[in-house]
C-alpha positions in Angstrom: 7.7 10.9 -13.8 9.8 14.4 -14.3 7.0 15.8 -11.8 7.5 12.9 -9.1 11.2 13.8 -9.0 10.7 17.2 -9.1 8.3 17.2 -5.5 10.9 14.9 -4.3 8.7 11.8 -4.2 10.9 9.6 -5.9 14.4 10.1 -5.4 17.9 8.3 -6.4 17.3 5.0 -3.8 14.0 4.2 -6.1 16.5 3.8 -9.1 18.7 0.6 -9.8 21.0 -0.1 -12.4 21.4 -2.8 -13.9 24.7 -3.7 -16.1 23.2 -6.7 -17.9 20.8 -4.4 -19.4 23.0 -1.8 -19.7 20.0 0.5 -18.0 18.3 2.0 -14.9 14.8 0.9 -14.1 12.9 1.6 -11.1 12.9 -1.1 -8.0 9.8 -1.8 -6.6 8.8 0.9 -4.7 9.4 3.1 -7.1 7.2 1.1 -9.2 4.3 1.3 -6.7 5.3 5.7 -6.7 4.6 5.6 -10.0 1.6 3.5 -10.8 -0.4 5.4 -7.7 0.6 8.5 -8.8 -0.5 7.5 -12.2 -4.0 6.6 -10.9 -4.2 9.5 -8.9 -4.2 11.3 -12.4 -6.8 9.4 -14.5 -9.3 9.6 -11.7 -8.4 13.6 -11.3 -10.6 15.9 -13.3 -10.5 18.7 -15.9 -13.2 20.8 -17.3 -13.0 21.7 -21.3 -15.8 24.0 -22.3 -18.1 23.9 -18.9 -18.2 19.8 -19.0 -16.0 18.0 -16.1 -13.8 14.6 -17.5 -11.9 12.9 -15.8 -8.6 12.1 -17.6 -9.0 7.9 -18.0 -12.6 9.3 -20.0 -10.0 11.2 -22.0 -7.9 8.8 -22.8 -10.5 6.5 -23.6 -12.4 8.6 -25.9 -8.9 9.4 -27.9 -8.6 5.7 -28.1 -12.1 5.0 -29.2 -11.6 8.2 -31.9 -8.3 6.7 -32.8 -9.7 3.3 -33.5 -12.8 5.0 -35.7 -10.1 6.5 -37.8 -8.1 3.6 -38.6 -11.3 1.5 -39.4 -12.0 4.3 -41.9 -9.3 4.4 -43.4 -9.7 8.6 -42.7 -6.9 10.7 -42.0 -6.2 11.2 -37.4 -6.9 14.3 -36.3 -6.0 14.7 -33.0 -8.2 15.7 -29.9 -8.0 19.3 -28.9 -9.5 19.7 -25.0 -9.2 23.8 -25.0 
C-alpha cells in the first residue's frame, strides 16, 4: 500500500471516509489499485540460492510449512529466503 502511494498511484480521491465507521477505506477504484498491484506481486519472481519463485509459491509453501507445524504440535520456525 505505502509503495502505491509513494509512486503516486493511489492518491487522496481513492480514499473515503466514512463517519458511521468512524474510518477511511478505499472506494472502488482504489480497491481495483490495490488488488492488481497485489497480483502483479505474487506472479513477480525472486531467486534465493540460484532457484527462481515466484512470490504466491512463497506464500504457499510458508502456509503449507505453517500448517505441518501446527499438526505437529512442533514449535514455527519461520522461513528465511536469503
Amino acid at each position: 500500500m505505502f509503495s502505491l502511494i509513494n509512486r503516486n498511484q493511489l492518491n487522496k480521491s481513492h480514499f473515503q471516509y466514512e463517519e458511521e465507521k468512524e474510518g477511511v477505506y478505499l472506494n472502488i477504484e482504489g480497491k481495483r489499485i490495490v488488488i492488481e498491484a497485489f497480483k502483479k506481486k505474487l506472479n513477480s519472481t525472486i531467486t534465493i540460492k540460484n532457484y527462481s519463485y515466484t512470490y504466491e509459491k512463497l506464500l504457499e509453501r510458508e502456509v503449507k510449512h505453517y500448517q505441518k507445524m501446527i499438526m505437529d504440535d512442533q514449535k514455527y520456525k519461520p522461513y528465511k529466503y536469503f
